[in-house]
C-alpha positions in Angstrom: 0.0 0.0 0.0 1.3 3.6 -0.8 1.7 6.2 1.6 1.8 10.1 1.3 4.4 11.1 -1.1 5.2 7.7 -2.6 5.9 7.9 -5.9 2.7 6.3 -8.2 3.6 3.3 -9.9 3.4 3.3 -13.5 0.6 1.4 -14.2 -1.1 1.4 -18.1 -4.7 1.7 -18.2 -7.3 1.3 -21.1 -9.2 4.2 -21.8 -13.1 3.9 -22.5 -12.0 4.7 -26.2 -9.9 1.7 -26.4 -6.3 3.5 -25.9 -4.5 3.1 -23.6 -2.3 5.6 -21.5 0.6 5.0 -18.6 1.4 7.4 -15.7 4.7 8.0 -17.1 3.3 9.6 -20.1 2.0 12.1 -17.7 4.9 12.7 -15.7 5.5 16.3 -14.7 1.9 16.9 -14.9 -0.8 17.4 -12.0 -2.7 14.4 -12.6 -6.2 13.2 -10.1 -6.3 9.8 -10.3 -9.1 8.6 -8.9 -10.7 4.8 -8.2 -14.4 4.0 -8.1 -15.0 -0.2 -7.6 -18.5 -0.1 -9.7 -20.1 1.9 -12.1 -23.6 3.6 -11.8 -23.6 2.4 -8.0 -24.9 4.8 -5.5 -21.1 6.1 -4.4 -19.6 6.0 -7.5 -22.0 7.8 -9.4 -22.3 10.1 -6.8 -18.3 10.4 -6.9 -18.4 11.0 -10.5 -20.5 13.7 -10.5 -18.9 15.4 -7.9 -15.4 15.1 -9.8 -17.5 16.4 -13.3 -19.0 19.4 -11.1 -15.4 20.2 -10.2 -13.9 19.4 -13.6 -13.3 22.8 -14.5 -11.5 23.6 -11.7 -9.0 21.4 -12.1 -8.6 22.1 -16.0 -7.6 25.6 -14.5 -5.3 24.3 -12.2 -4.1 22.2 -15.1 -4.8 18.6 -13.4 -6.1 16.1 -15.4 -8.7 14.1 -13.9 -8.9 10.0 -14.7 -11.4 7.7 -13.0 -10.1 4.2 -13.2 -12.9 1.2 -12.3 -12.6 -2.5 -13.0 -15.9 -2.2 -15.0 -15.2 -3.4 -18.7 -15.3 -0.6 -21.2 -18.7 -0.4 -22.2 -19.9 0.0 -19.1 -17.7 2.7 -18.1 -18.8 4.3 -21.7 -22.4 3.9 -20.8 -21.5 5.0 -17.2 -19.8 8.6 -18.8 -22.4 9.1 -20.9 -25.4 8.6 -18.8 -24.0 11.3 -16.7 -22.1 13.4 -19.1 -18.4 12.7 -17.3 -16.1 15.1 -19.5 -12.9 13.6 -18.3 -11.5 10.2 -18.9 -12.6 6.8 -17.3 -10.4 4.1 -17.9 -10.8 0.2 -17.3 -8.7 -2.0 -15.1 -10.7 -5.0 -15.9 -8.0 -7.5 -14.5 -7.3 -5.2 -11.4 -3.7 -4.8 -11.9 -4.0 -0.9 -11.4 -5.8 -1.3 -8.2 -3.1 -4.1 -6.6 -0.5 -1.4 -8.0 -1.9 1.1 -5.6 -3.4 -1.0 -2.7 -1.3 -4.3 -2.8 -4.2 -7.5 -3.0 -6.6 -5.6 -1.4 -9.5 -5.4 -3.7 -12.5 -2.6 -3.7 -15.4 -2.7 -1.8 -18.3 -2.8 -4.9 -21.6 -1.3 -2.5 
């Protein structure tokens, strides 16, 4: 498990639009990663609109903001469209992101 200022491992993700995208690639950048276990559950949803509501106040701050869940891509498609998420989801499908970050642990889905 990471602690405060540990470095993020430089894990590759698939984006909803079927490319991918590693950490390193952002390097140097302010990047919000965020982790949501289920899409169009009551806390992730939730989540995700609170992150879109704030989008443009981290565009000014120049972070990007990813949501990675282990949905498959579709879903998280659906999931961004149904509430009109203007940054990017990505898909850990395998959870290889999430064990990156959080060792075997694996996400509560309620």
């Amino acid at each position: 498990m990471l602690s405060v200022g540990d470095p993020a491992p430089d894990i590759e993700i698939q984006l909803i639009d079927g490319s991918t995208i590693r950490l390193s690639q952002l390097r140097g950048r302010s990047v919000v990663l965020y982790f949501y276990p289920k899409a169009f559950t009551p806390g992730c949803t939730r989540e995700a609109i609170g992150f879109n509501g704030l989008y443009e106040e981290f565009k000014k701050l120049g972070a990007e903001v990813i949501g990675v869940s282990m949905d498959p891509p579709g879903r998280n498609r659906r999931f961004a469209q149904n509430y009109g998420v203007r940054f990017r989801l990505a898909s850990d499908v395998e959870g290889e992101a999430f064990k990156s970050f959080w060792g075997a642990q694996r996400p509560r889905t309620d």
